[in-house]
C-alpha positions in Angstrom: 20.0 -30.1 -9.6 22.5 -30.4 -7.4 23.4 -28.2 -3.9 26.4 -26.9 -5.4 24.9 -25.8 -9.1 21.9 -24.3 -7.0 24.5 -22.1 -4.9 26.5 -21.3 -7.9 23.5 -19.9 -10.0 22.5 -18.2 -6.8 25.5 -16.7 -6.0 26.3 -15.3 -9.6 22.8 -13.8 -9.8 20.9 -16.0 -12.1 18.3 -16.8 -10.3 15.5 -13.7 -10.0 13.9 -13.9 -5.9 10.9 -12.0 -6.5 9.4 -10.6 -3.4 5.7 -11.6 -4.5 7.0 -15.1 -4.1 8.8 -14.0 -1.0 7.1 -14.1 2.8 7.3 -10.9 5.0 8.9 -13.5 7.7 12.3 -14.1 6.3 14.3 -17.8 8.2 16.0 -16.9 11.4 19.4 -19.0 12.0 17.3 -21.5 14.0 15.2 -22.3 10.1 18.2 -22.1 8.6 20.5 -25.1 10.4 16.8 -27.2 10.4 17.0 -26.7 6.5 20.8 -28.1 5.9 20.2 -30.6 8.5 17.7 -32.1 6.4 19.7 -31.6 3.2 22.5 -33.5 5.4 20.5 -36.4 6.1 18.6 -36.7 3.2 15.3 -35.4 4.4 15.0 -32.5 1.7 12.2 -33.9 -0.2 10.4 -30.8 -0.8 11.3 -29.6 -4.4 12.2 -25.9 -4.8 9.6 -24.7 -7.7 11.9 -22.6 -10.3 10.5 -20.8 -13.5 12.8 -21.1 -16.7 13.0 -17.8 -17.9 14.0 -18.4 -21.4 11.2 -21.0 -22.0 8.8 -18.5 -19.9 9.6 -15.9 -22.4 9.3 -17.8 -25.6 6.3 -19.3 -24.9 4.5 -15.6 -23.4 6.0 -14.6 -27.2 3.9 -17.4 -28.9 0.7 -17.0 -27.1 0.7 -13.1 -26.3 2.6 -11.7 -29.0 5.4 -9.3 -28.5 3.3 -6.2 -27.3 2.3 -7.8 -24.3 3.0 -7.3 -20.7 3.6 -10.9 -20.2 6.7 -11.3 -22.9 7.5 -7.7 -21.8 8.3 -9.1 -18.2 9.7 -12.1 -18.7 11.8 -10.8 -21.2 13.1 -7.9 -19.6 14.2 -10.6 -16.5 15.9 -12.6 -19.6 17.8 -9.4 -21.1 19.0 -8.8 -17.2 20.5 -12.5 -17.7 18.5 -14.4 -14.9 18.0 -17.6 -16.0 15.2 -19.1 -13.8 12.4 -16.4 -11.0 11.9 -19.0 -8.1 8.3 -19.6 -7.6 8.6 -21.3 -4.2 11.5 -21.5 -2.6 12.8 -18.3 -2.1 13.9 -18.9 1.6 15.5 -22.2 0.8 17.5 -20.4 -1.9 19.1 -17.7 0.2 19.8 -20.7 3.2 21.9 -22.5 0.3 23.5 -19.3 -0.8 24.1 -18.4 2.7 25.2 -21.6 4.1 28.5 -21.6 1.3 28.7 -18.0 2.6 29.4 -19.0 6.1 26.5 -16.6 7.2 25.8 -19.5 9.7 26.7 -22.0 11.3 25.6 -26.2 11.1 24.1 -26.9 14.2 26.8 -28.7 16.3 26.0 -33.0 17.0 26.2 -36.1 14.9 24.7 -36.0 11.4 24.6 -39.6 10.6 25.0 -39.5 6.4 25.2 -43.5 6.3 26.5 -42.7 2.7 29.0 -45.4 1.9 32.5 -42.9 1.9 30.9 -40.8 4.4 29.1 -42.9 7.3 28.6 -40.2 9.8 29.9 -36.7 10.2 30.1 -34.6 13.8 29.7 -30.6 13.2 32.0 -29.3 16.2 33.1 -25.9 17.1 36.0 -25.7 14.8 34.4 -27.3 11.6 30.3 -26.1 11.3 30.5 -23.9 8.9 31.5 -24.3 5.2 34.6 -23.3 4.8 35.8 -25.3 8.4 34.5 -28.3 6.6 36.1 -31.3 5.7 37.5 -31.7 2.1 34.7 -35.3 2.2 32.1 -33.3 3.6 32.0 -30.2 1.1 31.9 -32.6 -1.3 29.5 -34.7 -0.1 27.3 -31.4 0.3 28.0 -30.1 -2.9 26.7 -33.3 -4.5 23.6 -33.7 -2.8 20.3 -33.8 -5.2 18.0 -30.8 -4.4 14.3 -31.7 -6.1 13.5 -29.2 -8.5 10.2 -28.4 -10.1 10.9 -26.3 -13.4 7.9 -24.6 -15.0 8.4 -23.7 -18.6 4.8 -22.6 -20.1 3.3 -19.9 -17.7 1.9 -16.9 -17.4 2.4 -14.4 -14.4 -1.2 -15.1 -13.1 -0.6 -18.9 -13.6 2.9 -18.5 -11.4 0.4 -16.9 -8.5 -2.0 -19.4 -9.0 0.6 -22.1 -8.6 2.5 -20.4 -5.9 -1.0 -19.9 -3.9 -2.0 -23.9 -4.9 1.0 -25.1 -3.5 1.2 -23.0 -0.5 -2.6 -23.6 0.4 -1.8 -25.7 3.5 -0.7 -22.0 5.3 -3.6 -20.8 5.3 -2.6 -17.3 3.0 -4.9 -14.6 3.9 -5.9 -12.5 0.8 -3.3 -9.9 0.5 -0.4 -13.0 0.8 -2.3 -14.3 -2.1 -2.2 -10.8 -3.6 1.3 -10.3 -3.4 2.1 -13.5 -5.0 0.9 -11.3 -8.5 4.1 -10.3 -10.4 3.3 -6.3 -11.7 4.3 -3.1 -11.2 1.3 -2.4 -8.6 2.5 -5.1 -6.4 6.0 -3.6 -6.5 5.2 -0.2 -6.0 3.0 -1.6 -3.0 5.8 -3.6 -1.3 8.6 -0.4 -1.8 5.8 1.8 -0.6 5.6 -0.2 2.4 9.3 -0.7 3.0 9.8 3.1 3.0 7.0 3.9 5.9 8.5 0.6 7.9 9.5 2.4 10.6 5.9 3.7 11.1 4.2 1.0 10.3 6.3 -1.0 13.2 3.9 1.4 15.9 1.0 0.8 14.3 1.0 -3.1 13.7 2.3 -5.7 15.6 5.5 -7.7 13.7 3.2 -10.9 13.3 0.7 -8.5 11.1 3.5 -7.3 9.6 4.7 -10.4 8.2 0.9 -11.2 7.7 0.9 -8.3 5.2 -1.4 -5.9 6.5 0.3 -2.6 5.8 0.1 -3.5 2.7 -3.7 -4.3 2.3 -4.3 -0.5 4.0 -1.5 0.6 1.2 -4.1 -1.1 -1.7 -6.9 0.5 0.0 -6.1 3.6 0.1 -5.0 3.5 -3.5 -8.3 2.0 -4.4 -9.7 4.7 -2.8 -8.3 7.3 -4.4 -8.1 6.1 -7.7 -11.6 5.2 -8.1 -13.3 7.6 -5.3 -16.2 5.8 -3.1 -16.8 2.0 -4.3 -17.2 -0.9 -2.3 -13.9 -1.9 -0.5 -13.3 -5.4 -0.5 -11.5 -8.7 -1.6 -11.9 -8.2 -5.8 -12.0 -4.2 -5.8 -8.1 -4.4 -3.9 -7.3 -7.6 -6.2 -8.4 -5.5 -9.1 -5.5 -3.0 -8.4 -2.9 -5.3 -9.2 -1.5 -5.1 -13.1 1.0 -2.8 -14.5 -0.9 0.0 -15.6 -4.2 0.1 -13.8 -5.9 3.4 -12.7 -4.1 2.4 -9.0 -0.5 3.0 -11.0 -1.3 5.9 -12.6 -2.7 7.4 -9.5 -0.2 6.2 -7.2 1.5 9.3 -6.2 -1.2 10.6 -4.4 -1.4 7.2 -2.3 2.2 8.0 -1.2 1.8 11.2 -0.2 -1.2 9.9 1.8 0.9 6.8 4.0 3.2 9.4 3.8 1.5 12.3 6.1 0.2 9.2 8.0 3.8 7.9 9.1 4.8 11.2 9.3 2.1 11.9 11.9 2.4 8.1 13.7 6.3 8.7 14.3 6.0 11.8 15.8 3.1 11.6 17.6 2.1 8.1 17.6 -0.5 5.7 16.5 -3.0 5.2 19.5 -5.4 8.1 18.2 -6.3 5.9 15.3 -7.3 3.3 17.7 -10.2 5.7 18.8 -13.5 3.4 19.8 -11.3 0.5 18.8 -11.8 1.3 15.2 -7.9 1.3 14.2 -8.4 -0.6 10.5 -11.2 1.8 9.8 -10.5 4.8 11.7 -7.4 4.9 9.1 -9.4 4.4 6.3 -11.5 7.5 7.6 -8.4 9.3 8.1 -6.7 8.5 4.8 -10.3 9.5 2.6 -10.3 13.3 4.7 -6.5 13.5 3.7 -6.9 12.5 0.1 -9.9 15.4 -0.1 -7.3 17.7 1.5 -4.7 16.9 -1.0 -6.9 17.5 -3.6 -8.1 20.9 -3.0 -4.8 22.5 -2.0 -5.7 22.7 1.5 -2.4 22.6 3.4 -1.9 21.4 6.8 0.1 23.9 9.0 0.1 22.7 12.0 -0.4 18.2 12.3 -0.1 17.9 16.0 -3.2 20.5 16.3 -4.9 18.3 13.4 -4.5 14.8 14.5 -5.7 15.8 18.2 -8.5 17.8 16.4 -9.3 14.3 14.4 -9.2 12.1 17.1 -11.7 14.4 18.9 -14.2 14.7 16.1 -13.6 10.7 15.0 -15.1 10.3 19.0 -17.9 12.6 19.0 -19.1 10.7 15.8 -18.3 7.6 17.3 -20.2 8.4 20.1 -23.4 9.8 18.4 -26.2 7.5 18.5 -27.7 9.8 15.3 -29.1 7.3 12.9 -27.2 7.9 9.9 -28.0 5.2 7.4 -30.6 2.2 6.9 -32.4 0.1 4.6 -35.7 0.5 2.6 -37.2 -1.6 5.1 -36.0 0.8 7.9 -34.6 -2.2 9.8 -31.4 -1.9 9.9 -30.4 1.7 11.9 -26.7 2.7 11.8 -24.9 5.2 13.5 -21.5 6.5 13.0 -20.2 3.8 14.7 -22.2 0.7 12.8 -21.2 2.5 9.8 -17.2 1.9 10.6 -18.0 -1.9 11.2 -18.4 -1.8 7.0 -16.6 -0.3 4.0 -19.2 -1.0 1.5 -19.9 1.8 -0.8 -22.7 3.4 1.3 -21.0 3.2 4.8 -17.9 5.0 3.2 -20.4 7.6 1.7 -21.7 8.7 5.3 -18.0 8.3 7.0 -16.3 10.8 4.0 -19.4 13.0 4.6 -18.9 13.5 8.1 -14.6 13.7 8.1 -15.8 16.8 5.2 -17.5 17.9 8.0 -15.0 18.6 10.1 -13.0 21.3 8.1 -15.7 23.7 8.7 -15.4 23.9 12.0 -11.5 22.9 12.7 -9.6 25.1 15.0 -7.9 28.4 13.5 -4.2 28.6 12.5 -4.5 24.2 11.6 -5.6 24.6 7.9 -5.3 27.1 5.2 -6.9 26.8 1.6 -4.4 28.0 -1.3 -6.6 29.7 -3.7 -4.5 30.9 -7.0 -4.4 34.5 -5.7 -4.4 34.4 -1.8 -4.5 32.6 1.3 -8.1 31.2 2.7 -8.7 29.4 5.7 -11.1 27.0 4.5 -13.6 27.8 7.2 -14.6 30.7 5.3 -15.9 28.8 2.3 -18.6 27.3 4.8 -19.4 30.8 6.4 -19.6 32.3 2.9 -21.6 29.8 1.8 -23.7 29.6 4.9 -23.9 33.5 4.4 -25.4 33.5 0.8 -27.7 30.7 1.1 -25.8 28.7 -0.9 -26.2 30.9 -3.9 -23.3 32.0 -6.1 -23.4 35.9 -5.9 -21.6 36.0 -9.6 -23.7 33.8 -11.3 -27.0 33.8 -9.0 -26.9 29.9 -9.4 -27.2 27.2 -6.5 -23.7 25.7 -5.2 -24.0 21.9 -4.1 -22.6 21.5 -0.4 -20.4 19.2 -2.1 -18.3 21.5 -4.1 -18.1 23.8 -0.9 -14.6 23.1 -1.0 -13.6 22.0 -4.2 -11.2 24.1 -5.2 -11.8 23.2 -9.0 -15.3 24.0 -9.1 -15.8 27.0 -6.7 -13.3 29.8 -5.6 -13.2 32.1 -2.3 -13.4 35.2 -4.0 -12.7 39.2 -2.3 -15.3 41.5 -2.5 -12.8 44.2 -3.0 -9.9 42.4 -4.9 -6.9 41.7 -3.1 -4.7 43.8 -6.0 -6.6 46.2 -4.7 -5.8 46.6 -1.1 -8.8 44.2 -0.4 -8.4 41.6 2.7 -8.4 38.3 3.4 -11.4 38.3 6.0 -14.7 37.2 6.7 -16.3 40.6 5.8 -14.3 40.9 1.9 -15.0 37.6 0.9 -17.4 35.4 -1.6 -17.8 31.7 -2.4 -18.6 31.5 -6.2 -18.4 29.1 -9.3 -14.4 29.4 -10.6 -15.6 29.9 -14.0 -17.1 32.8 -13.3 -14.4 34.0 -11.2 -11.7 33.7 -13.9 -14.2 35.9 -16.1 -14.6 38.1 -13.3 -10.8 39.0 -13.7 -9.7 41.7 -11.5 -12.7 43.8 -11.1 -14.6 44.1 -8.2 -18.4 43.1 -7.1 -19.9 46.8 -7.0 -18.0 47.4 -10.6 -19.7 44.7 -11.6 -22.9 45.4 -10.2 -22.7 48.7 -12.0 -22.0 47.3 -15.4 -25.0 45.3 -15.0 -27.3 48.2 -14.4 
């Protein structure tokens, strides 16, 4: 294919640059002018890699059938009316397109062409661009043969496969390769990421940025919350990726997590995450105790108070030489701060035990539960609990410590209702099962005590 049919199909939008093909570290002007000297001079060997969406579709059609996600994709790129979804190449493409866009400059010297009409060429000041060039030398550009590798039978984990294969020489860390997987999860990832940029910017150098690691904390936190405490690693974040995985469906509650998170970095920066020099982990912590949060209508009221209030706790933990978890054998002690070197199953276990920890004994006016009827700090579900020996008073039954403050499973209920003139205090108040507080109704303990007898 020739420069100038590449630029035109570029430029009237037939060709689809998907970002999972696309690196976070997008060509400078420097990258650019190396590129078209090498198209100049015939050095350009490298063949773009383009997928032909027609043929993609057809044969996803044939092998998948029409329900499929596969045809669905491809075919909703060929009803949009791109013809080809560059595989590799996606920086080369917008140089061309760019380039006949005078969005930069050749770099000025001598390009010796030594094609017969066309011997040598010298890019000045007034003629480096495109449209400065001479009526031979646009020419000569526009006719210059750009390798292409078209790809006609392939599925979307193929393309990654062959996108990964053919970029194996730099060295792709695992969320690179992740990216390269065309679905919705991957898109949702990238916008999610794009969004909370400005955040992210404090919290990871530009290098990791363009390394992808925003992202991989985006996939584990909505691992995380879509499957609760598994084993966080290479195949459970890989698993993620598809268009309708539990990760989708879930995904809402993942932004609202990075969200609170930038929200909290921008305004009061990122260096409380980096307590004991845990950042990577310390987040992960963070982002469990904020999903529970979320989940039981525990509001935040005051995140300055909170975050310092974190970062203190995170260090006491840190600091505590408590053994915490070992083996069978007994050989293998970890504290708090052993168990953040790992995110297996059990290490998360202890770490989202301990941040649950913490709301019992956070600071006043920081947190307030929303029951259905009134407001609760949440520090009275632990007193109460504490207080009636972990026994529901409505239903005489044992409450586990872990639905202390599950708001679907147990309710803070007054003694004296709250219709009633009853308070919101320490002294009017009850953990108990919600089931048997919805039966309950409006009447109050003693009447039901009364009843009883």
């Amino acid at each position: 294919m020739t420069f100038g049919r590449l630029a035109e199909l570029q430029h009237e939008g037939y060709i689809y640059l998907d970002d999972s093909f696309q690196s976070n570290c997008r060509w400078t002007t420097v990258l650019n002018q190396a590129y078209m000297k090498s198209i100049l001079l015939g050095h350009a060997v490298t063949p773009i890699i383009l997928g032909d969406v027609d043929s993609l579709t057809s044969s996803c059609k044939l092998y998948y059938g029409e329900d499929s996600e596969e045809y669905k994709f491809f075919k909703d790129l060929q009803d949009q009316g791109y013809k080809y979804i560059t595989i590799d190449g996606n920086n080369r493409d917008n140089c061309i397109c760019a380039f006949i866009n005078d969005e930069f400059p050749l770099t000025e010297g001598v390009y010796d062409i030594e094609e017969l009409d066309l011997p040598r060429f010298t890019a000045g000041k007034n003629d480096k661009t495109y449209s400065q060039l001479p009526a031979n030398v646009k020419q000569y550009v526009e006719g210059v043969k750009i390798n292409i590798l078209l790809i006609t039978q392939c599925d979307r984990i193929g393309l990654a496969a062959l996108f990964s294969k053919v970029n194996e020489g730099l060295n792709l860390n695992d969320q690179e390769k992740r990216n390269a997987i065309m679905c919705r999860f991957g898109h949702m990832i990238r916008n999610l990421v794009k969004e909370n940029l400005d955040a992210f910017k404090k919290m990871y150098s530009q290098k990791n940025i363009n390394r992808r690691h925003p992202d991989e904390f985006c996939v584990s936190v909505a691992v995380l919350v879509a499957n609760g405490l598994v084993n966080l690693e290479r195949q459970t974040r890989t698993n993620a990726y598809g268009d309708s995985t539990l990760e989708v469906r879930t995904f809402e509650k993942t932004k609202a997590i990075i969200k609170q998170i930038a929200y909290i970095v921008k305004n009061y920066g990122a260096s409380g995450f980096n307590v004991g020099g845990k950042f990577n982990n310390n987040l992960i912590d963070f982002a469990m105790l904020l999903n529970y949060i979320n989940s039981n209508n525990i509001v935040v009221d005051d995140w300055k108070k909170f975050y310092n209030y974190w970062v203190e706790r995170q260090l006491d933990y840190i600091n505590d030489a408590t053994i915490l978890l070992n083996n069978k054998k007994g050989t293998a002690p970890k504290p708090y701060a052993k168990c953040l070197s790992s995110n297996s199953k059990s290490t998360l276990n202890v770490r989202y035990q301990k941040q649950l920890d913490m709301i019992s004994e956070v600071p006043d006016q920081v947190l307030t539960l929303r029951d259905e009827t009134r407001l609760y700090d949440p520090k009275f579900r632990f007193m109460f609990w504490q207080r009636q020996n972990g026994i529901c008073p409505l239903t005489n039954k044992p409450i586990e410590a872990r639905f202390i403050y599950d708001g679907k499973v147990t309710h803070v209920d007054h003694t004296i209702p709250w219709s009633k003139g009853g308070q919101t205090n320490s002294e009017n108040g009850a953990l108990v099962f919600a089931s048997a507080n919805l039966e309950k109704g409006n009447k109050d303990m003693v009447d039901l005590e009364i009843e009883e007898l």
